[in-house]
C-alpha positions, 0 to 999 in steps of 0.5 A, a space after each residue: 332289392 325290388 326295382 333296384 331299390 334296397 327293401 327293408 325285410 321287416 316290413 313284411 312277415 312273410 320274410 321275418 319268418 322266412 329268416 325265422 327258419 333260416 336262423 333255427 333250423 341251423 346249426 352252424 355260425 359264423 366267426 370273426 377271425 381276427 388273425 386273418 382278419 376275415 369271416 369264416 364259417 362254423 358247421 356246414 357250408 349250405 347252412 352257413 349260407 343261410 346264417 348269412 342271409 339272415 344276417 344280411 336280411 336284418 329284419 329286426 333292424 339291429 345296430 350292428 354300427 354299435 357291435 364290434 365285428 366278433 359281436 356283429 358276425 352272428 348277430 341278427 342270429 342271434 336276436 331271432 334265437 332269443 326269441 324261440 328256444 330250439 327245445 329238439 331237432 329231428 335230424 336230416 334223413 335220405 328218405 324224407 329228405 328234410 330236417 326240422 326243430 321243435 321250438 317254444 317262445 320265449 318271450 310273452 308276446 309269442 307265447 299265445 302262438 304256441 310250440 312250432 316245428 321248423 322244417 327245411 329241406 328238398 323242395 319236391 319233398 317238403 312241398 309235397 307235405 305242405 297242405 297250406 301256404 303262408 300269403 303275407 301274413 294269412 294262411 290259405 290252401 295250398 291247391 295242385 295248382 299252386 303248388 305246380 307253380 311253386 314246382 316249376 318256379 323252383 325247376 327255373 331256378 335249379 336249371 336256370 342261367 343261375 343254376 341256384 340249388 334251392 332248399 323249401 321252408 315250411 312251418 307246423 303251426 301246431 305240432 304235436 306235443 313233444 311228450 307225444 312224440 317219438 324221438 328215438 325212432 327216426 321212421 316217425 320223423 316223417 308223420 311229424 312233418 307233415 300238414 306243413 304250411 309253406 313259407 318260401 324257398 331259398 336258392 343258393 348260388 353254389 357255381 363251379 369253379 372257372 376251371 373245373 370245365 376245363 379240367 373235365 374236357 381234358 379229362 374226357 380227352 385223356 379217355 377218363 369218364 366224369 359222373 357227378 353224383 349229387 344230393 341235389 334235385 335232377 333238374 339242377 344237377 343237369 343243368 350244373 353238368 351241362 355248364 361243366 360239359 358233362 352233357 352238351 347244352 342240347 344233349 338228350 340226358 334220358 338214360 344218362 341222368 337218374 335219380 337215387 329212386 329211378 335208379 332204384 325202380 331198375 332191374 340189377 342188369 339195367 343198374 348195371 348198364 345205367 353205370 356204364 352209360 350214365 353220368 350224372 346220379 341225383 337225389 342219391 343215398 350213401 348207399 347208391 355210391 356203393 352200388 355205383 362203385 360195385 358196377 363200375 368195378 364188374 366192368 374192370 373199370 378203375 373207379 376214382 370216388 370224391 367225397 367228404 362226409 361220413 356217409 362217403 366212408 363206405 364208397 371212398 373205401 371200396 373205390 380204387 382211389 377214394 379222394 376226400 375233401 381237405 375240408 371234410 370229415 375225419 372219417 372221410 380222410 381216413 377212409 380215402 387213399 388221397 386228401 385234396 388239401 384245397 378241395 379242386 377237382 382241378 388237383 385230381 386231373 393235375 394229379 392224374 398228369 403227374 401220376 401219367 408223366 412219372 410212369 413215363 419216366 420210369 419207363 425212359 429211365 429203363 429205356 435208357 439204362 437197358 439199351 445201354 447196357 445192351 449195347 455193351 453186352 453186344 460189344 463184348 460179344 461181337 469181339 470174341 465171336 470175330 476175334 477182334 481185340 478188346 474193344 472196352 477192358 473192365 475198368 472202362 465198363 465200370 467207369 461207364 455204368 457207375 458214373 457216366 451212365 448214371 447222371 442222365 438216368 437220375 435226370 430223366 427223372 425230372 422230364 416234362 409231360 409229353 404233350 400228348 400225355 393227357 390224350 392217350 387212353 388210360 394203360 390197363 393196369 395189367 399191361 406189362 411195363 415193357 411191352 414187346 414193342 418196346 423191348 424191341 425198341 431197346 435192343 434196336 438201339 442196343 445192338 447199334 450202341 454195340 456195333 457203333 463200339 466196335 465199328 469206332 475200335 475197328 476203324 482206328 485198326 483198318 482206316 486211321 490216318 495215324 493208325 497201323 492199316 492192319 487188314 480185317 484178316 490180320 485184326 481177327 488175327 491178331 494173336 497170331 501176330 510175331 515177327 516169324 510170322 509172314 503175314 505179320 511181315 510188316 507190322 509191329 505186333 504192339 499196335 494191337 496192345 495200343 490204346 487208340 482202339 479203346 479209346 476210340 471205342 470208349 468215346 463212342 460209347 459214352 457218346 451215343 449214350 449221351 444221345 440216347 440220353 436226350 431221345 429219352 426226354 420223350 417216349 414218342 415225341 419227337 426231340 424236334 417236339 420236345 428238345 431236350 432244354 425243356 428238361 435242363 436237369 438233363 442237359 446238365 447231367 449230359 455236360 457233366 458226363 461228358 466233362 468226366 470223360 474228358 477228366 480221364 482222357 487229359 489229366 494225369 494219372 487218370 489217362 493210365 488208369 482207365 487205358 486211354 489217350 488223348 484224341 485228335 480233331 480228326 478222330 473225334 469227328 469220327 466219334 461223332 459221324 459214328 454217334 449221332 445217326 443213334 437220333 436218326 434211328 431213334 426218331 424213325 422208331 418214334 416214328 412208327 410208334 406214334 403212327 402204328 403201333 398207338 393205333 393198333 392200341 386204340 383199335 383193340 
């Protein structure tokens, strides 16, 4: 459009061979799919980008009324392509950073204009071999000073609102002869395509993603350090990092922002350090990403690399994680150890969430089990060290650790992120899965599962309403107990044989467990934070546990079975007076854990 009126594109030659180049220095198409009803692309997607603009510049003015869609989907393509046949191309390489086609008329009215070569590629590349620029339909010099113009044209574009990335196209109106030349060896390319006569640039608006800013700000939230490495000029690549947040709109990039060949000019130690500080790489080569990957990893640092064609192979491989494209290369895929099917940088921070909540849960699900378990432990132990009566006999045990406990750890399973979980800093791989701050967290609320137990058997003996009122001497005592003996004068030995204790003993057990089930929906928010609803799994495991004790208190033969007896109203306020203070301490060990001891982390 000029003035906002549409232009027809025949009307000047400098935009018929302009869409000229476009359709022959192409390998891809474009295919109507008539399933899906749509377009889609055939090759590479910067290449299909200017199949479409030569369909949308029309410039021999074809009817695409009369075609059907199949027909009209490269049909402009395919006029300019009857007219020059592509007899060879010289393919893209990182050094020239250009391609090109050999192409010779077919049609008698070209025929006199003879062989040309087609080249496209990097703008400072192919410009630099231009030596004559194509004006309307005339060729004229091209000068220092216009081709700085053309250059700093091209840089607004690249770094511009737009941020366009922009392909020069050039000419050689009189290529040597293809017999002349030599097509195996790929370093004569470069003399091929030279004295060049500039035809025009095109600029491809290639945007991010809405949501990719985002994600990298979480990411830089989360302690993950973004590097963009691209093919694309430096001044474009810049300009995309600072729309994503990568670099702040006024931030100074000099020493945070190379190209393949500055990179190359500094000594191995700068490489190094240009790794650790830098983050965006331009005009790279394959090779670079290696060398990019190799530095990063001699600082211990644990690489992600995301890439799509086979030149990608060798980086994807020697990253930690190698991430390749749904959409790209087969080699790729093979070499990476992850495949995003839907080509979003935003799949790789939920990716990361995921990865970060599931090592959480296996961590509550440990947490769970482990002080349970402690608890029992100190159970049996503090009851033969005082002499006291069995609090919890075998049956009891197994009935908890094989069916009560095992619901809610399954449930834990299923437990949201924490909301912090992406603002914490990445856990060195090395670090144990239980640090010793945790492990004493499991014992504190071991060893209260413990004492709770037996303070809930001992209860029932010293201070029941309906029980026998024995003294703690007698309890510790109790084996001692007949009717001979006068310190047992006023009490029936049977008492002790009564399921009260156990029963009493069991209720708290499973109890504080079903507490210490919902503390772990969080390793350190508090349940005020996150309650437990937001994993509803775990409520539902909790009410089932809690039903199966019940099942075993109230419903024949199973009361016999496990040695218990039904409570009263009384007696289970008790259970839950001795139970629930297990939040209470939980929470002031949450506590400590968010304020200290993550701090003492973060410092060293």
């Amino acid at each position: 459009r000029r003035a906002e009126q549409p232009v027809h594109c025949g009307q000047f030659d400098g935009l018929v061979e302009l869409a000229t180049i476009c359709a022959l220095c192409n390998d891809s198409a474009l295919d109507y799919n008539e399933a899906k009803g749509v377009y889609e692309k055939v090759g590479e997607a910067t290449e299909t980008a200017l199949t479409c603009l030569v369909e949308k510049m029309n410039v021999f003015d074809t009817n695409l009324q009369a075609l059907s869609r199949v027909e009209r989907a490269s049909a402009c393509n395919a006029v300019i392509k009857q007219l020059m046949r592509k007899e060879f191309t010289l393919e893209f390489s990182r050094d020239r950073k250009s391609m090109s086609v050999y192409c010779t008329p077919t049609v008698p009215g070209l025929a006199a204009q003879g062989s040309k070569m087609f080249v496209k590629g990097a703008p400072e590349s192919v410009i630099e071999r231009c030596s004559s620029v194509r004006v309307g339909g005339h060729t004229v010099p091209l000068t220092a000073t216009c081709r700085e113009q053309i250059l700093a044209k091209i840089r607004d574009w690249g770094s511009g609102s737009d941020t366009l990335r922009c392909l020069a196209l050039a000419t050689r109106d009189a290529p040597p002869r293809k017999e002349d030349m030599q097509l195996d060896d790929c370093s004569k390319f470069v003399q091929y395509e030279t004295d060049l006569t500039f035809v025009g640039c095109v600029g491809m608006l290639d945007p991010p993603r809405p949501e990719v800013a985002a994600c990298i700000a979480r990411c830089h939230q989360a302690g993950i350090r973004v590097v963009m490495i691209t093919g694309d000029n430096k001044g474009t690549a810049v300009a995309i990092c600072r729309r994503l947040g990568i670099f702040g709109d006024t931030e100074d990039v000099v020493g945070k922002a190379y190209t393949g060949r500055e990179f190359d000019d500094l000594s191995p130690e700068e490489q190094r350090h240009a790794c650790r500080t830098a983050c965006c790489f331009a005009r790279v080569e394959p090779a670079h990403k290696s060398r990019i990957v190799e530095n990063l990893q001699s600082f211990n640092e644990i690489t992600a690399m995301t890439g799509d064609g086979v030149n990608d192979a060798p980086a994807l491989k020697k990253a930690e994680i190698g991430i390749a494209m749904g959409s790209g290369t087969a080699v790729a895929k093979s070499a990476a150890e992850m495949v995003l099917s839907d080509d979003n940088f935003a799949s790789i921070v939920a990716a990361v969430e995921e990865g970060r909540a599931i090592y959480n849960n296996m961590k509550q699900f440990i947490r769970y089990l482990i002080s349970s378990n402690v608890g029992e432990v100190v159970c049996i132990f503090l009851t033969a060290i005082l002499g006291l009566p069995e609090a919890l006999i075998p049956v009891q045990l197994l009935w908890v650790n094989l069916v009560t406990d095992g619901l809610p750890a399954t449930a834990l399973g299923f437990n949201p992120p924490d909301l912090d979980i992406m603002e914490k800093l990445p856990r060195n791989p090395h670090e144990a899965l239980i640090s010793g701050w945790l492990f004493f967290r499991y014992l504190a609320i071991g060893v209260y599962v413990g004492l709770a137990t037996v303070a809930a058997a001992t209860w029932w003996f010293l201070y029941d309403p309906e029980g026998p009122h024995v003294t703690f001497y007698q309890l510790r005592n109790f084996l001692k107990c007949s009717k001979d003996n006068p310190l047992f004068a006023d009490i029936d030995c049977e008492v002790f044989e009564s399921r009260f204790p156990t029963t009493m003993a069991l209720s708290v057990l499973v109890t504080i467990e079903m507490c210490n089930a919902l503390n772990s929906v969080s390793e350190n928010q508090s349940l005020l934070r996150m309650p437990p609803w937001l994993n509803p799994w775990l409520l539902a495991a909790v009410a089932m546990s809690m039903a199966l004790h019940f099942l075993i208190l109230l419903v024949p033969p199973l009361p016999l079975i496990f040695q218990v007896t039904p409570l009263s109203g009384r007696q289970w306020v008790v259970v839950l007076q001795i139970s629930l203070p297990v939040i209470l301490l939980d929470e002031a060990l949450k506590y400590l854990s968010r304020n200290h001891m993550d701090e003492e982390k973060h410092q060293k």
